[in-house]
Each structure stands twice: as C-alpha cells, then as structure tokens.
C-alpha positions in Angstrom: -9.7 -8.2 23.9 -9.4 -4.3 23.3 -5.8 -3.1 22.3 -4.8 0.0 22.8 -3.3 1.5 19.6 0.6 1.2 20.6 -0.2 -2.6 21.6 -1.7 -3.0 18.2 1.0 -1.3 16.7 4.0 -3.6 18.4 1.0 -6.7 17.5 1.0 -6.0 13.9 5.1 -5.5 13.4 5.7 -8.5 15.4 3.4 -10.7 13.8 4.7 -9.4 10.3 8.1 -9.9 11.4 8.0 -13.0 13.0 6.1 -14.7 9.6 9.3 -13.9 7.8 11.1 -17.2 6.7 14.3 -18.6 9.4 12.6 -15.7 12.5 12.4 -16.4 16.1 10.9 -14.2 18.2 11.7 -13.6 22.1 9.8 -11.8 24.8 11.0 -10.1 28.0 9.2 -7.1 30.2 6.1 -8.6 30.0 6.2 -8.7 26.1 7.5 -4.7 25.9 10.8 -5.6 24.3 10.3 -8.0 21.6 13.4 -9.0 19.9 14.0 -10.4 16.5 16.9 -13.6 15.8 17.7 -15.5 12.2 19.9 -17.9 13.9 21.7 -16.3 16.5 22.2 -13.2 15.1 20.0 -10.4 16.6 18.3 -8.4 13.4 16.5 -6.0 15.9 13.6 -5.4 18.4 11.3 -3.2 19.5 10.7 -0.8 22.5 7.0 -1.5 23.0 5.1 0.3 19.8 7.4 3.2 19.6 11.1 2.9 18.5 12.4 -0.1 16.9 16.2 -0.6 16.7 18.3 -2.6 13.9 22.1 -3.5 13.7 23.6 -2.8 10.5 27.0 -2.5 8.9 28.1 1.1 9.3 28.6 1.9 5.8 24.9 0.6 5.3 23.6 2.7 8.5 25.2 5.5 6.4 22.9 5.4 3.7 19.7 4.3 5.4 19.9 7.5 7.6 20.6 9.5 4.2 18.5 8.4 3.0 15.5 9.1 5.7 15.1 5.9 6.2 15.9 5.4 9.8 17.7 7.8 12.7 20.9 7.4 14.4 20.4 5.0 16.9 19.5 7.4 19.9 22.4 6.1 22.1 25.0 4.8 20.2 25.2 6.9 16.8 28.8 6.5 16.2 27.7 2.7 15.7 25.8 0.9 12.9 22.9 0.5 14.5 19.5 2.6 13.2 16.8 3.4 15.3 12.9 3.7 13.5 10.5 5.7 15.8 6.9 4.3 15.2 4.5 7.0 14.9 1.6 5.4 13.7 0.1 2.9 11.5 1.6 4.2 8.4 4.8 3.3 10.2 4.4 -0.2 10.7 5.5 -1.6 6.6 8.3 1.0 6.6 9.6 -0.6 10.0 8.7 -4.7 8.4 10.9 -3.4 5.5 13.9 -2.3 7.5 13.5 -5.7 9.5 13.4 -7.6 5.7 16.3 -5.8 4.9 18.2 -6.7 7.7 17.1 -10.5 7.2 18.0 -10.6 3.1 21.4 -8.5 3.8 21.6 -7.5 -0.1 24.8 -5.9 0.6 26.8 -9.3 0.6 25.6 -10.0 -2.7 26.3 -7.3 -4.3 23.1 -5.3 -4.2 21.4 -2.5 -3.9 22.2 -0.3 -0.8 19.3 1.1 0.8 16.2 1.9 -1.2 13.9 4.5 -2.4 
C-alpha cells in the first residue's frame, strides 16, 4: 500500500509510541486523531501527521517551551499543555521523546526538567 508522507509520518510516531511499555492506543476520525493512554491518563495524540499535543504540569510546559522544545498549545496556552508541529521526518524522534517524557514523568522523582 502507498502512503503518502503525512500518513507515514502519523504511522511511524504511532507505532514508536504505542511499543512503549503500559501504552494503549485509540483511534477515532477514521484513524486522524490517534490518542495515547498509560492507564487512564491521556499522555497526548496526534492531529493526523501534523501537530501532536501533550499535557504537562505547567511549571514543566514552562521549560519545554523555553527551551524550544514544544509550542504553546495553540488553543489553550495559559494551560500545561504543549503542542509539537510535525514538519517532517526529522520530527518524528523529537515528538517519540516528548511522548517518553510524558510516560517516565521524571519530575516526580526528582529529575531532570526538560532536556537539551
């Protein structure tokens, strides 16, 4: 089956995502929004292959947009959530990361904030 580039894009994230230990993945809009659980608890999805948005604490949200990591989520800035806009497929480990990071939660352990 050919794949155009955004459907790879949202095919690669997904399956990198999704092989990360204690994550579910759910479908809806005919597979455009893809969101990602541990549990119950939501650690983002995706808009298709082109923005992906992840809850964080808003101290953490802080530093990850500080940082360059992510962008104020584009309709809610005032809350913790980040919002990644996927590019290409240089994009697609940065995005894996921020979803890893969301999933490990350092920042309850005492760790790092952020990286990079």
């Amino acid at each position: 089956m050919i794949q155009h580039n955004g459907d790879c894009l949202r095919t690669l994230i997904t399956e990198a995502v999704s092989a990360l230990a204690g994550v579910t993945v759910e479908t809806r809009a005919g597979g455009e929004f893809v969101e990602f659980k541990a549990g119950r608890r939501q650690i983002g999805h995706l808009h298709g292959s082109r923005l992906a948005d992840l809850p964080f604490p808003v101290r953490i949200r802080e530093v990850l947009v500080a940082q360059g990591l992510a962008s104020l989520h584009y309709l809610h800035p005032e809350t913790g959530w980040v919002s990644y806009y996927i590019r290409d497929r240089n994009d697609v480990s940065r995005v894996v990361e921020l979803f890893r990071y969301n999933l490990d939660r350092p920042w309850l352990r005492g760790g790092q904030v952020g990286s990079g």
